[in-house]
C-alpha positions in Angstrom: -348.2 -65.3 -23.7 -347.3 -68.3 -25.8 -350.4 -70.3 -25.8 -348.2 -73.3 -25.4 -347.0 -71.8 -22.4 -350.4 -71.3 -20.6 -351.1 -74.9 -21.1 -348.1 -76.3 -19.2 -348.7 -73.2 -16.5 -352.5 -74.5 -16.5 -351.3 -77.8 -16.3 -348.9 -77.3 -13.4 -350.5 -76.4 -10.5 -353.5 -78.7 -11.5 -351.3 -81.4 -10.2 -351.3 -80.0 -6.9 -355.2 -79.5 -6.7 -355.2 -83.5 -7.8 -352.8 -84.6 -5.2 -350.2 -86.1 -7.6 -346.3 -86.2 -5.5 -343.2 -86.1 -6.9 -340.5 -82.9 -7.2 -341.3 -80.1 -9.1 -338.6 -81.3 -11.8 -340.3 -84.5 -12.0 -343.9 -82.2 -12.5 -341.9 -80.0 -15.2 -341.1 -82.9 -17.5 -344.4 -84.7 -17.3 -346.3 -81.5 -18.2 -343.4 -81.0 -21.0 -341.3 -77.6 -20.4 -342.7 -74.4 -22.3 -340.6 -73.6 -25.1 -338.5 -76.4 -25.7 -337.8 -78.6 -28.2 -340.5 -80.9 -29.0 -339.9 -85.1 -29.2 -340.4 -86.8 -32.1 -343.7 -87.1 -33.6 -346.0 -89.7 -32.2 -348.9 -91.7 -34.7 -350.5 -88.8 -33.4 -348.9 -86.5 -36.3 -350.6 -85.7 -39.0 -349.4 -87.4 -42.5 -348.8 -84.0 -44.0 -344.6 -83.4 -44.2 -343.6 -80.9 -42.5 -341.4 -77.8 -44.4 -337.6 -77.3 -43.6 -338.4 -75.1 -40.7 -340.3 -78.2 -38.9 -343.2 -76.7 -36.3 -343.9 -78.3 -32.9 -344.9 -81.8 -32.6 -346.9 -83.8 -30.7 -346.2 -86.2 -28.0 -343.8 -89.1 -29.2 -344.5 -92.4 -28.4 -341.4 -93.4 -25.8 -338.9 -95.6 -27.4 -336.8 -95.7 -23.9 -333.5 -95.7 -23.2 -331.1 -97.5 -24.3 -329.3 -99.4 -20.6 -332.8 -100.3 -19.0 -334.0 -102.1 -15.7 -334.6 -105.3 -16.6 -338.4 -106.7 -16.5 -337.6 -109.1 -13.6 -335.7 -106.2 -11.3 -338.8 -103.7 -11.8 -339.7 -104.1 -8.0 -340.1 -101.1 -5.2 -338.8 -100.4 -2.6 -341.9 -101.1 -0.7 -345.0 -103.1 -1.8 -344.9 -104.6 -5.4 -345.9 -103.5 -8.9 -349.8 -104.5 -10.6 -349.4 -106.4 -14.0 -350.2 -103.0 -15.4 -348.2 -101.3 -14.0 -344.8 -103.6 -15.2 -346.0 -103.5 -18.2 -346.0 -99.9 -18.8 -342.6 -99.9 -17.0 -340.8 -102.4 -19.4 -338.3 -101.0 -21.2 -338.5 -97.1 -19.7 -336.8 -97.4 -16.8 -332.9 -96.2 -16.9 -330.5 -98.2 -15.4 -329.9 -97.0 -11.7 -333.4 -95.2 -11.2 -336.2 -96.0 -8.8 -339.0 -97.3 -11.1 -341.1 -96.1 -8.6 -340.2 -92.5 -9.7 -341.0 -93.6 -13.6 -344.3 -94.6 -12.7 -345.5 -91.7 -10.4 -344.3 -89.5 -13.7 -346.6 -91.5 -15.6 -349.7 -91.1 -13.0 -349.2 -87.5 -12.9 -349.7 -87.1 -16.5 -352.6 -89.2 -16.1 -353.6 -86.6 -13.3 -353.1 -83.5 -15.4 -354.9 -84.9 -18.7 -357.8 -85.7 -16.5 -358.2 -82.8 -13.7 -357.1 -79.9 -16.7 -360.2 -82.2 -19.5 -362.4 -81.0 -16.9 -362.0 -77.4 -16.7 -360.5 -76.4 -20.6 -361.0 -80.3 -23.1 -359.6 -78.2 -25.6 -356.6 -77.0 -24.2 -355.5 -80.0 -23.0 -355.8 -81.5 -27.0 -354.3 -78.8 -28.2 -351.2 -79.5 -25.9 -351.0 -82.7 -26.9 -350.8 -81.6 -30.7 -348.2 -79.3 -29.8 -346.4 -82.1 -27.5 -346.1 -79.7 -24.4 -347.5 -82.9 -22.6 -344.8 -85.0 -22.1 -345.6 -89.1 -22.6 -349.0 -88.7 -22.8 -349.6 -90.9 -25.5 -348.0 -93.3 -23.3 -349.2 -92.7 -20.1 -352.9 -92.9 -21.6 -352.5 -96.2 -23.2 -350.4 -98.2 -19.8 -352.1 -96.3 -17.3 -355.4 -94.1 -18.2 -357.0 -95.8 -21.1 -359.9 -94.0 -19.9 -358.9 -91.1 -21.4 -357.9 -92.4 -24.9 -360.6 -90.1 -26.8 -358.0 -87.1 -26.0 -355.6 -88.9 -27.3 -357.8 -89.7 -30.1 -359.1 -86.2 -30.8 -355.6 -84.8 -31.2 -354.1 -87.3 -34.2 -354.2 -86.2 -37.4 -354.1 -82.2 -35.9 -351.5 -79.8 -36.6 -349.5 -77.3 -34.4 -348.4 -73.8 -35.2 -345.8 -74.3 -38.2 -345.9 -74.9 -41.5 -346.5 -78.0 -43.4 -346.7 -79.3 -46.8 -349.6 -81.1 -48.8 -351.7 -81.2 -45.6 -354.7 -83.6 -45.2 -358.2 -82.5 -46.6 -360.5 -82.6 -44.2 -361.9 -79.0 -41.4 -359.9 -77.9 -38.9 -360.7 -76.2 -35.6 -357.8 -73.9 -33.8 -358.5 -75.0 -30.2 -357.1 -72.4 -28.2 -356.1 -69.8 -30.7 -354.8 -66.0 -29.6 -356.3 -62.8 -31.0 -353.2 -62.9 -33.9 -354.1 -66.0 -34.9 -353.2 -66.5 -39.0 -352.9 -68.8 -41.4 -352.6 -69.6 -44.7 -353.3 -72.5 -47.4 -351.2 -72.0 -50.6 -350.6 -68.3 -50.3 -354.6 -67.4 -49.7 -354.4 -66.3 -45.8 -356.9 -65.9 -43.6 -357.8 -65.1 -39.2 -360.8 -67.5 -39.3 -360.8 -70.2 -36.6 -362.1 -73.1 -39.0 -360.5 -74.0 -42.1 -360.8 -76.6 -44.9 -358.0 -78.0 -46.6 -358.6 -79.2 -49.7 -357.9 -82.1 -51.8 -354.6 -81.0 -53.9 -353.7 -78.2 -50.9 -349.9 -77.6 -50.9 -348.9 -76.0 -48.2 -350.3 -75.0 -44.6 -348.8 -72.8 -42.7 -350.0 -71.2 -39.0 -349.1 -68.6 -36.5 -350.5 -67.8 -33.1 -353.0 -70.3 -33.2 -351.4 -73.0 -31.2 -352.7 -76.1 -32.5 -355.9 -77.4 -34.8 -357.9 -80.8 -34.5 -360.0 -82.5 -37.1 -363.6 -80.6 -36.6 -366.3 -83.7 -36.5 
């Protein structure tokens, strides 16, 4: 199995276990759906440019849509939004939906990030590399600041794919499977830790999932 794929799966019925609501559609896109095509990349990107076959990326930072509930209309049905909360809702909400429903998405991801840290830290950063976790960038910094060092541990990494003039620096694969490869200007390698050196050209990975910055 794609490891992308057990991440969201892990991810998924997590929620449950937490008590987050919402439909399972709504669960689906916060967790981000296995397989698909990956947002724009966030600041969490590395600075290495990606080749003409671009890999995964992570989470983008949302840029919202373009007709949006205005800041002074972002009420509930029921009870009333926290400063906090408005503030994460300004400028995401579409025109015609429940902000309610925008901010129950963003708690959920809040839910998962925490509940899955817990059991697998490294699986969760590694899904954020790969930007199978939908708005978590976002959700961390409006709604779970708490958990900014996951956010944190996953800039500068790099997901499966292949890249060129990579950052220096040692890199961990977080959850890699047993065909894990790579390889750094045509040398290749299986080993789970790598160092890219100054001058490095290209990177490229397979099966591996995503890498982090090894302090």
């Amino acid at each position: 199995m794609r490891r992308s794929a057990l991440a969201a799966l892990l991810l998924l019925p997590l929620l449950a276990a937490c008590g987050g609501g919402g439909s399972e559609e709504q669960r689906t896109e916060a967790a981000g759906r296995p397989g698909s095509t990956p947002p724009p990349a966030s600041s969490a990107q590395p600075s290495g440019t990606p080749s003409s076959t671009p890999p995964s990326k992570p989470a983008a930072s949302s840029q919202g849509p373009k007709d949006t509930v205005p800041d002074d209309e972002l009420t509930p049905v029921t009870g009333s939004f926290t400063k906090k909360e408005k503030k994460y809702l300004s400028g995401r909400v579409p025109a015609g939906t429940d902000p309610a429903a925008i901010l129950q998405a963003g708690q959920e991801t809040c839910d998962k990030l925490a509940a899955t840290a817990k059991i697998d830290r490294d699986a969760v950063v590694g899904a954020i590399v790969a930007g199978d976790i939908k708005g978590a960038e976002d959700a961390v910094k409006g709604l779970c600041p708490e958990l900014k060092s996951l956010i944190e541990d996953a800039e500068g990494g790099y997901a499966d794919g292949s890249y060129d003039d990579p950052v220096p620096g040692t890199y961990r694969a977080l959850t890699p499977t047993k065909a894990c490869s790579w390889s750094l200007d045509g040398t290749s390698g299986g080993e789970r830790r790598i160092t890219v050196k100054k001058g490095t050209k290209s990177f490229t990975s397979s099966g591996c999932y995503a890498w982090a910055k090894d302090s």
